[in-house]
N, C-alpha and C positions, 0 to 999 in steps of 0.2 A: 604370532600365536596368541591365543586368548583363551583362558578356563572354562569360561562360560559358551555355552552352546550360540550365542548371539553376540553383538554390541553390546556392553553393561552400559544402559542411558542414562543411569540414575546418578546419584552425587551432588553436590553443593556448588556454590558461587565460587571460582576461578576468576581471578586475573592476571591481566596479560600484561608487562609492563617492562620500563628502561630496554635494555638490549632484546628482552622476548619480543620486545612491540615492535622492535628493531623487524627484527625476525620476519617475522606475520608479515609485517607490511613487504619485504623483500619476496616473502611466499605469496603475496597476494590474494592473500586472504581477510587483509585486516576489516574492509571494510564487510567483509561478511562476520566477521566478532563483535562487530559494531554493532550491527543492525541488529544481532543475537541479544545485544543489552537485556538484562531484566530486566531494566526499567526503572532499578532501585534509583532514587533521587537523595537518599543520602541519609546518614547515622543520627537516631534520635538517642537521647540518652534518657531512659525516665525510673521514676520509685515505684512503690506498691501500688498505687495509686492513678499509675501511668501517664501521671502528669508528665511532663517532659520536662527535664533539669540542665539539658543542654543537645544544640541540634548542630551539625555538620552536615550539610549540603555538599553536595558530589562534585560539586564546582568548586568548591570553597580552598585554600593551602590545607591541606594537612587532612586533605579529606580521606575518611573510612574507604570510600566508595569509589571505584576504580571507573573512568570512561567505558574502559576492557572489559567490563563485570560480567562475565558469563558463568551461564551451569555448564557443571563438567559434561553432561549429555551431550548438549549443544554442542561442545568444542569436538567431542569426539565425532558425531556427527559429519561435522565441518571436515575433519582431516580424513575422514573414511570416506569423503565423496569424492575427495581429491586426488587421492590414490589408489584407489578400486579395483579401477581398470589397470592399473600398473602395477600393481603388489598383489602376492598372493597369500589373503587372510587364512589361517587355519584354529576353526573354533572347536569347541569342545574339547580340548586336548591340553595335557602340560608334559611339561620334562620330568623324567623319573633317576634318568641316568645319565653321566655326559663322559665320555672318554677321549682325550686326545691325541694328534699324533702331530709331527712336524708340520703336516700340510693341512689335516681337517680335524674337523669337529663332529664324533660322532655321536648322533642324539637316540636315546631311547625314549619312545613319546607312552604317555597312560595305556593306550592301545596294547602294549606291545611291541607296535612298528619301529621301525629305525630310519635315521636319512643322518646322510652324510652333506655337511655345510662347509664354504670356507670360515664362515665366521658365527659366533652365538653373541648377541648383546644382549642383555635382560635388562629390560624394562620394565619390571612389575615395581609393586610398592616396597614397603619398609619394611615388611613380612616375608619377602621373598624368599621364596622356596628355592629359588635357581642361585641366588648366591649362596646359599648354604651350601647346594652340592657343589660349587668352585669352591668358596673358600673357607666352609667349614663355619667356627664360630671364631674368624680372624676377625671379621668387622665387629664394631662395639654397637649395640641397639642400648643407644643414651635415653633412657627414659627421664624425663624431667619433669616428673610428680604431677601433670596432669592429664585428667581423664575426658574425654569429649563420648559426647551420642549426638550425631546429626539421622533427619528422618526430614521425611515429606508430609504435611499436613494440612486439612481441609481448611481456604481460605474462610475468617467471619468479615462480617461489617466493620467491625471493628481494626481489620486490619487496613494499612495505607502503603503507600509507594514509598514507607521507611523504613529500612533497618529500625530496629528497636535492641534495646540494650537495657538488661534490668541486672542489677549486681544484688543477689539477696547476701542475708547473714550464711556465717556456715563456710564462707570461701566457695560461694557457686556463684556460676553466670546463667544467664536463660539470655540468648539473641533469637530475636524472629525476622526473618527477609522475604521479602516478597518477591518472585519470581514472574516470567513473562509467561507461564502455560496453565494461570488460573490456579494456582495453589500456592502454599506458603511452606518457606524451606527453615528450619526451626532445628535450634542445636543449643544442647547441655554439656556447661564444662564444672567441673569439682577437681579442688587438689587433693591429693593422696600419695601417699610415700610409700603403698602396695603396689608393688609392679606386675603382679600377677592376677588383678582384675580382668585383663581382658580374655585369658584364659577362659572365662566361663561359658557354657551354653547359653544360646539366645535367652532361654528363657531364665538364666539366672541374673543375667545382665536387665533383662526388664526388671525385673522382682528388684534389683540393686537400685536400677536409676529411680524407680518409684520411691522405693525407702530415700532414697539423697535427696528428692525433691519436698519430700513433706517438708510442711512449713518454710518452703520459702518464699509463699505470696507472688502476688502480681498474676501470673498465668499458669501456675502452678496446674491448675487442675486438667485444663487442656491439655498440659504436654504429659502428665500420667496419663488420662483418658486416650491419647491418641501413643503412646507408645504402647498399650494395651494391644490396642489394634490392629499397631501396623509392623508387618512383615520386613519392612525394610532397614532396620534400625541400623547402621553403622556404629558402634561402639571402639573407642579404643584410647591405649596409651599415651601420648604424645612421645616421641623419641624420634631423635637426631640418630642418624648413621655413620661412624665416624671409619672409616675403612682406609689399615694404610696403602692399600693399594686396591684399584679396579679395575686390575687384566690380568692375565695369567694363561699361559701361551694363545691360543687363539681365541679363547672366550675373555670376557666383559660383562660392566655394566655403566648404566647410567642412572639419573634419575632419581625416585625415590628410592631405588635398591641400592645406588652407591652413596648419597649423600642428600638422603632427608633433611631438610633444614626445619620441621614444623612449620603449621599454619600457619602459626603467629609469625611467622616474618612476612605472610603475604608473599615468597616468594620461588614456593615450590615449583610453580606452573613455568614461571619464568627460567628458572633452573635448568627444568626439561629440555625447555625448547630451545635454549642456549647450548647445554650440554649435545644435544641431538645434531646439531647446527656443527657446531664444531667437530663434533667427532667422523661427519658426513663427509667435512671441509678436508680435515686433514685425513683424512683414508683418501682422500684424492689427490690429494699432493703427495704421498708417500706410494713406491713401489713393496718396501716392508711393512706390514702392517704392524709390527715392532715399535719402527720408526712414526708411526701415526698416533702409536696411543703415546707415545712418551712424550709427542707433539703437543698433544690432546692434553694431557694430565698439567705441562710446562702453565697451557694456555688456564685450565681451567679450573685447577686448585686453589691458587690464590681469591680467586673467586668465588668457589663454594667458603673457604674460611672465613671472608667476610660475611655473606650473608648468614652464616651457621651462629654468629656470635649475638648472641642475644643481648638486649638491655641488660642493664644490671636491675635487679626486682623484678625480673620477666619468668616465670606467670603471677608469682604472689601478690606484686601489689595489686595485680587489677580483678584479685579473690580476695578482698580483705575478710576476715574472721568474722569482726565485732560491728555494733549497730553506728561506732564511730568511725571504723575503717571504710564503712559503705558508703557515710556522711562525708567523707574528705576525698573519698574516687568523683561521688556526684559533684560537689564541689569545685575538683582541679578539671574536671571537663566541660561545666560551666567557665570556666576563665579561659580555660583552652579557645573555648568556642564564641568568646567576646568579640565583640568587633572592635576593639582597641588591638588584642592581639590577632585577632585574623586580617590585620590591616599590615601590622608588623611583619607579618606570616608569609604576604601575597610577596613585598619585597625578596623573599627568595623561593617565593611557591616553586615558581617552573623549575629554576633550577635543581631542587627538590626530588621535581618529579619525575623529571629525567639522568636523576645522581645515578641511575646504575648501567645507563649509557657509558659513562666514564669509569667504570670498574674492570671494563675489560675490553680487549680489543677483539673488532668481529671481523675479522678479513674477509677482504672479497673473492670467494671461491667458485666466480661464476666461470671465469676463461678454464680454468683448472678442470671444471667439470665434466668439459666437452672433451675430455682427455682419461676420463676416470674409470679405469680398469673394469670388465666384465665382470663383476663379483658376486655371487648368489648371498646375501645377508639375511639373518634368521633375527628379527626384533621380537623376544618372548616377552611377553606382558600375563601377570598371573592373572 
């Protein structure tokens, strides 16, 4: 099920990666993620000036830039052309009401209507409206003091096949990424210990982002100019979901509704399709659906806790304040990106790159499947 009347195509760069890539490739899909590439060739690091102060190539160890790098469009795309014909989407629509009973899940849709499922999974994001009405305000929405606005905007000359990355005074970032459909995908982060920003109407949240970007050089004036404009702005909190549990008799979640881990891990996408993976697997190995999720949670707990565990100084130092905190970010990613330590680096690139292969085990639940119970499933995405 989906809110919006259509596909939402819109969204940022996604990547696929360790056990996700796992994944994709067993779905057969991966070389169609590939081909999806933006095309980004890898993270420049520059000043007001837009000199470049340090560059990371998408090949490179420790690189920004994922082989995987897709827009969220794209992926959704990809998965909606896969299963079409075999699942039945229902748009325009959410849940208002859920009441259960030992056998089913009864749903109250915005309409009005009702339908009886054996099972409800929600899969919307960190906002989600469907775990509220399970489990109330039992899960914690960990906000971690920062704020992002990601949007779509008109490619210049100026712009190239590189991430860009500009850290102004003030504790803000400006990243511009170029994209494969002829425009340029462009995102505003600032710290703040108000967790009630995102609360505001569109248009106070422009009026917000525009005051936070005065005076902070580089492209400033574009990304006011073009949040003026454009109707699409995503704005929001950053915050983790810390939930002690994600089932409760026959409904669930997954995903961003049960354990956000933030962008900055790079590993929300990956999360999904691992959590989605597993919980598929084991509903098919279990005749109680009981016995599946407590499978499921054994399998995949330990795993969101890993990735949920941020750096220590994760988001402040890479927002420094002062005109010398900005001076020692550009700096440490100059060395980062030396080729004395990018030589260092390659010595354990790959195994790096595929560390989160080894975070968890993905069982092979292909014999299993051909065995896997008639079950009507209801995957809600707000």
């Amino acid at each position: 099920m989906e809110r919006s009347k259509s596909l939402r195509m819109g969204g940022q760069n996604l990547d696929v990666r360790g056990a996700g890539r796992a994944i994709v490739k067993m779905m057969k899909i991966e070389e169609e993620i590939l081909d999806a590439n933006t095309g980004e060739i890898g993270l420049q690091f520059v000043n007001s000036n837009n000199q470049i102060k340090a560059t990371f190539p998408s090949d490179g160890a420790g690189s920004f830039t994922s082989e995987a790098e897709i827009l969220r469009g794209d992926l959704v795309k990809i998965l909606y052309n896969h299963t079409k014909d075999d699942v039945d989407y229902i748009f325009g629509k959410y849940i208002t009401a859920i009441d259960q009973d030992d056998d089913h899940v009864n749903i109250t849709f915005s309409d009005g209507k009702k339908a009886v499922y054996d099972l409800l999974i929600a899969a919307d994001g960190v906002r989600s409206s469907t775990r509220t009405l399970l489990f109330g305000d039992e899960p914690e929405v960990k906000f971690i003091g920062l704020y992002n606005a990601w949007y779509t905007i008109p490619k210049k000359e100026t712009d190239t096949q590189w991430a860009r990355w500009y850290t102004a005074l003030g504790s803000r970032v400006m990243l511009i990424r170029p994209d494969n459909h002829g425009t340029v995908r462009a995102s505003f982060s600032f710290l703040s210990d108000d967790p009630d920003m995102q609360k505001l109407s569109l248009g106070e949240q422009k009026k917000l982002l525009k005051a936070k970007l005065n005076g902070a050089g580089w492209e400033e004036e574009r990304l006011k100019e073009e949040i003026q404009k454009n109707d699409d702005v995503y704005f929001d909190g950053l915050s983790q979901i810390k939930a002690p549990r994600w089932f409760k008799g026959r409904a669930g979640m997954i995903g961003d509704a049960a354990y956000c881990p933030t962008p900055l891990t790079g590993m929300g996408t990956t999360l999904a399709i691992v959590g989605a993976y597993l919980l598929a697997g084991e509903l098919s190995q279990h005749i109680k659906h009981t016995d599946a999720f407590l499978a499921y949670e054994k399998r995949m707990r330990p795993f969101v806790k890993k990735v949920q565990s941020l750096p220590p100084g994760v988001p402040w130092l890479a927002h420094p304040k002062t005109k010398f905190g900005v001076a020692i970010v550009n700096a440490v990613a100059g060395i980062l990106a030396s080729s004395i330590i990018g030589k260092i680096s390659k010595l354990f690139g790959d195994k790096a790159k595929d560390a989160t292969n080894d975070e968890i085990d993905l069982p092979d639940y292909k014999s299993a499947l051909k065995e896997m119970p008639n079950r009507q499933l209801l995957f809600f995405q707000a």
